[in-house]
Residue, then its C-alpha position, 0 to 999 in steps of 0.5 A: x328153129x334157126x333156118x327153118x322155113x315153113x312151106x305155107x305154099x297153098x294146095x288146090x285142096x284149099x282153094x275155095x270151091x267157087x274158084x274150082x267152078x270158075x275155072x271149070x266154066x271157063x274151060x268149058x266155054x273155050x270148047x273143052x270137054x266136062x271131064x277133061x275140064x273138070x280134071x285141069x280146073x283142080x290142078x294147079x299145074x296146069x295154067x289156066x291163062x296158058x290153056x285158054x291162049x292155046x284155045x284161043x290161038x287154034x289149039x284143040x283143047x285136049x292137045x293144049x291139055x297134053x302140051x302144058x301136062x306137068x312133067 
């Protein structure tokens, strides 16, 4: 089909396990709580390196949480 463009872009769904655990782990290790990092390590709209830097700059993580919430 002329024009046609398949999305091929991934889902956080096919995102191997281990990479859902790694993002958890660190997101605990920066002072964020289980269920709150559990939450934000399957969503991919929530940058990992942006909610560390929060952390890491002084930010609670559950304000770090609710300021890069995807709209």
């Amino acid at each position: 089909m002329a024009g046609h463009v398949e999305d091929r872009t991934p889902t956080w769904r096919s995102v191997p396990r281990e990479v859902r655990v790694w993002r958890e782990t660190l997101l605990i290790q920066a002072g964020f709580v289980s269920e709150l990092a559990g939450r934000l390590a399957v969503d991919a709209d929530y940058d990992l390196h942006a909610l560390l830097s929060l952390v890491d700059g002084g930010c609670p993580p559950d304000l770090a949480a609710r300021i890069l919430a995807p709209r």
